[in-house]
LUMFI-430522 format. One record per residue (C-alpha): residue in three letters; x negated, y, z. Coordinates in steps of 0.2 Angstrom, whole numbers, always signed. Example, Ala and Ser with C-alpha at 12.3 -4.5 7.8 and 13.67 -1.06 7.14 Angstrom:
2
ALA|-62|-22|+39
SER|-68|-5|+36
//
This chain:
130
UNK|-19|+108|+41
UNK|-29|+98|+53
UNK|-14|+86|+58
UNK|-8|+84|+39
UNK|-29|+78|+38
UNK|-29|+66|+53
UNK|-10|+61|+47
UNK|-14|+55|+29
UNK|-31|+46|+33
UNK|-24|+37|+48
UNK|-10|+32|+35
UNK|-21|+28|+21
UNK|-32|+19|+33
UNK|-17|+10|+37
UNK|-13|+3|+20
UNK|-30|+2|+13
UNK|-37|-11|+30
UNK|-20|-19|+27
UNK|-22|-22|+8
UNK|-42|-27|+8
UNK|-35|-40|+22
UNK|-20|-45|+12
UNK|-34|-48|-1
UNK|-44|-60|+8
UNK|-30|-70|+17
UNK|-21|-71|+0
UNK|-38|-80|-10
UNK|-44|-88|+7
UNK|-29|-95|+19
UNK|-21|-110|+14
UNK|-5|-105|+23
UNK|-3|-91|+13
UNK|-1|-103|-1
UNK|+12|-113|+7
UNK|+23|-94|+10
UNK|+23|-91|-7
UNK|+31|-109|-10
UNK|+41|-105|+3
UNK|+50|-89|-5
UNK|+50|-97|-21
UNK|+32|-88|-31
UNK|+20|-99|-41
UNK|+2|-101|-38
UNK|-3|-87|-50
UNK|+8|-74|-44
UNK|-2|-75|-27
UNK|-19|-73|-36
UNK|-12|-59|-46
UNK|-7|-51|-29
UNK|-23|-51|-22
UNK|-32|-43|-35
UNK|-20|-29|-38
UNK|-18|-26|-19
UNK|-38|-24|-20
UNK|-39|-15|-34
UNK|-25|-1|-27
UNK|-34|-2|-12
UNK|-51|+4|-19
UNK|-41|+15|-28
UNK|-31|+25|-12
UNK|-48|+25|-5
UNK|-62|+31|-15
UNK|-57|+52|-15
UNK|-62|+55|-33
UNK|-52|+44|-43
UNK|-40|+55|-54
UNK|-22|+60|-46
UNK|-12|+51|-60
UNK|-21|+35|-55
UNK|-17|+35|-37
UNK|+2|+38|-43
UNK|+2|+20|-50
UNK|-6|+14|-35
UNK|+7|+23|-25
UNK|+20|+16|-33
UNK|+14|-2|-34
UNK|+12|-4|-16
UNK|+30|+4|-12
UNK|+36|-9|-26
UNK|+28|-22|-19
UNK|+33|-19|-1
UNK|+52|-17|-5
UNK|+51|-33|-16
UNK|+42|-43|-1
UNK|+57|-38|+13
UNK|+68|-43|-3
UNK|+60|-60|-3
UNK|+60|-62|+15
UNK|+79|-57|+14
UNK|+82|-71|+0
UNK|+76|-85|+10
UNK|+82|-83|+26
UNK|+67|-77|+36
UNK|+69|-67|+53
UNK|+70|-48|+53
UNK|+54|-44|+59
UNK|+47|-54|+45
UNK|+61|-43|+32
UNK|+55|-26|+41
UNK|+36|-28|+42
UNK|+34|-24|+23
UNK|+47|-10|+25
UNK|+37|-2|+40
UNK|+23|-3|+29
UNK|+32|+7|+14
UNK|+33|+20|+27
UNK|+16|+22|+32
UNK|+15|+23|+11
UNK|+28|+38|+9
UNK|+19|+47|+23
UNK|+3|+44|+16
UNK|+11|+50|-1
UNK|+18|+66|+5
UNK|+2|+72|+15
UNK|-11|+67|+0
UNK|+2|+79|-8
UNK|+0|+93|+6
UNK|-16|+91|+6
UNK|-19|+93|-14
UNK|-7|+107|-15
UNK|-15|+117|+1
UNK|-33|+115|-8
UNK|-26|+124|-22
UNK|-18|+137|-12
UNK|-36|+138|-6
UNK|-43|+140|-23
UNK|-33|+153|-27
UNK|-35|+164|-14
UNK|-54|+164|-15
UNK|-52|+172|-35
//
């Protein structure tokens, strides 16, 4: 139990640190700006980004929000980091820039299955107590 704890909040950490980051470099780094040109997104998408990166952010990391909520924050971050490698694809960037967002949907699926462990071992817990 104390691995599948150490496992999904190193994970979680992971992709929460990444996402707030992501978050300020989006709004603040004028490079970023010229990448999204690059693979072909307007302006708006970018903003867009960097507010739903911070809000799923928030969301994987504050321990009370409701399951169903982190489902959808689940989801949108495994979207969005299968859609970036697809991007990178499209335009002809090097791998390591295609796999990054992939490595990163990994950390995600570990992340997903341990919260799961973790949620169904509690209940186990729970029951055993009545």
């Amino acid at each position: 139990m104390k691995i599948l704890k150490i496992t999904y909040r190193l994970t979680t950490g992971i992709i929460v640190l990444g996402m707030v980051l992501s978050f300020y470099v989006y709004l603040f780094t004028p490079l970023i700006k010229t990448g999204f040109v690059h693979l072909g997104f307007p302006d708006w998408f970018r903003k867009e980004l960097a507010i739903a990166k911070l809000l799923g952010a928030l969301v994987l990391a504050v321990p009370k929000v409701p399951e169903r909520i982190k489902e959808w924050a689940y989801a949108g971050f495994f979207i969005n980091f299968c859609s970036a490698s697809l991007a990178h694809y499209q335009v002809g960037d090097p791998l390591f820039t295609q796999l990054t967002p992939l490595f990163l949907a990994l950390l995600l699926v570990l992340s997903y299955i341990t919260y799961h462990r973790l949620i169904l071992a509690a209940k186990y817990e729970k029951y055993d107590e009545s």
